[in-house]
N, C-alpha and C positions, 0 to 999 in steps of 0.2 A: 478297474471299474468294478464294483462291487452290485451283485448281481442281488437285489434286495425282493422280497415278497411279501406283501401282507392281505390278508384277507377277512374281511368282516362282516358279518351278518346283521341282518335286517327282518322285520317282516309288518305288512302291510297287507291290510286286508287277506290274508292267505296265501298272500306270493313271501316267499323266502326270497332277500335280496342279499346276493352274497356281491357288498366292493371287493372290487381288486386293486391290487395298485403293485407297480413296480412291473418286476420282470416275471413272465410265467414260463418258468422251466425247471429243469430237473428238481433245482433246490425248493422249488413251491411245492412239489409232490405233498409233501406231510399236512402246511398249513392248507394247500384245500381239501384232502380228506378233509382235515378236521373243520376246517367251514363246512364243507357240505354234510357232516355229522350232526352238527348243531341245527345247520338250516332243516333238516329235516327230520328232527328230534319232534316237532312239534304240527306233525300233521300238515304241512303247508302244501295247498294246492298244487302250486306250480311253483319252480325254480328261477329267478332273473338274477343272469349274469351281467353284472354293471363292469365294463370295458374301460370305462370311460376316464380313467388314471394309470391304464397299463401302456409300459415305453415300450414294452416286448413280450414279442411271444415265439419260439423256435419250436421244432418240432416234438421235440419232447412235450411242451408247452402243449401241444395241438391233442396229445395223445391222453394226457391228464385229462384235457375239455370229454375229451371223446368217452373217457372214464368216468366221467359224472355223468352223461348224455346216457351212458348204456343202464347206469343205476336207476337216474330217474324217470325212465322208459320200461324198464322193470317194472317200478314200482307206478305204472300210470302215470306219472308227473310230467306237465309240459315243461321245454324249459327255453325259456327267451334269454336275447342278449341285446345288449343297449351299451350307445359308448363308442362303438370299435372305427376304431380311425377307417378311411376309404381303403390303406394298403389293407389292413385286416377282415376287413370285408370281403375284399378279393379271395383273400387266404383261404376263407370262409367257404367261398363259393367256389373254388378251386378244387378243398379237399373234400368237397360236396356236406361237408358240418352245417349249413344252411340249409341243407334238405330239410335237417331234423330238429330243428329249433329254427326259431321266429326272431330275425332280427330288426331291429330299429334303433333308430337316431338317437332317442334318449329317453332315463327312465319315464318321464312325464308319459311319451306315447308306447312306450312298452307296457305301461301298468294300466291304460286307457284300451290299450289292444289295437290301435290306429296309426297307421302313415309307417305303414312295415319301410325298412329299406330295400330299393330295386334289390331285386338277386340276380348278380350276375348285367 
C-alpha cells in the first residue's frame, strides 16, 4: 500500500485553507511544511485545516498537526479544522489537539465560524 500525501493551499477571505488528502505521516512531514510555508506567506489570518480527503493519520501524523498548531500560535493565528471523520475527532479529543483549534463538520461552517463539532 503506498502511503501517498498531497497538500494544497487556498485562501479566502484571510483564512489560509490548506487540503489534505491521503495519508498524514512521516512521509508528509516536508509537503506540509511547505503548504504551511506558502499558506502563510501572505499575511493570512487564521489557518483551516480541511480533513476532509485524509484515509489517515498515525502518530507521527498527529505530531506534524501539533507542529503547525505551535507555529501558528506563535505567530497569533487561529487554526481550525473541518472534514475529520468521527474516529479522528475522537483522536482529536483524546490527544486534547481540540483544545487548541476549533473543529467542525465542514469547510462551509468552519469559514462561517458556526455548528463547531461536539468535543468530546
Amino acid at each position: 500500500m503506498s502511503a501517498t500525501f498531497e497538500a494544497a493551499v487556498r485562501r479566502e477571505r484571510g483564512v489560509a485553507i490548506i487540503d489534505l488528502r491521503g495519508e498524514v505521516n512521516a512521509l508528509a512531514g516536508p509537503r506540509l511544511e511547505a503548504a504551511y510555508a506558502d499558506a502563510m506567506s501572505e499575511a493570512a489570518e487564521s489557518l483551516l485545516l480541511n480533513f476532509s480527503e485524509v484515509d489517515y493519520i498515525n502518530s507521527t501524523g498527529i505530531a506534524l498537526i501539533v507542529g503547525l498548531l505551535a507555529k501558528a500560535r506563535a505567530t497569533n493565528r487561529p487554526v481550525l479544522a473541518c472534514g475529520l471523520s468521527e474516529h479522528y475527532e475522537e483522536i482529536f479529543t483524546i490527544t486534547r489537539l481540540s483544545d487548541f483549534m476549533s473543529i467542525f463538520q465542514d469547510e462551509a461552517s468552519a469559514r462561517s465560524g458556526t455548528t463547531a463539532a461536539p468535543a468530546g
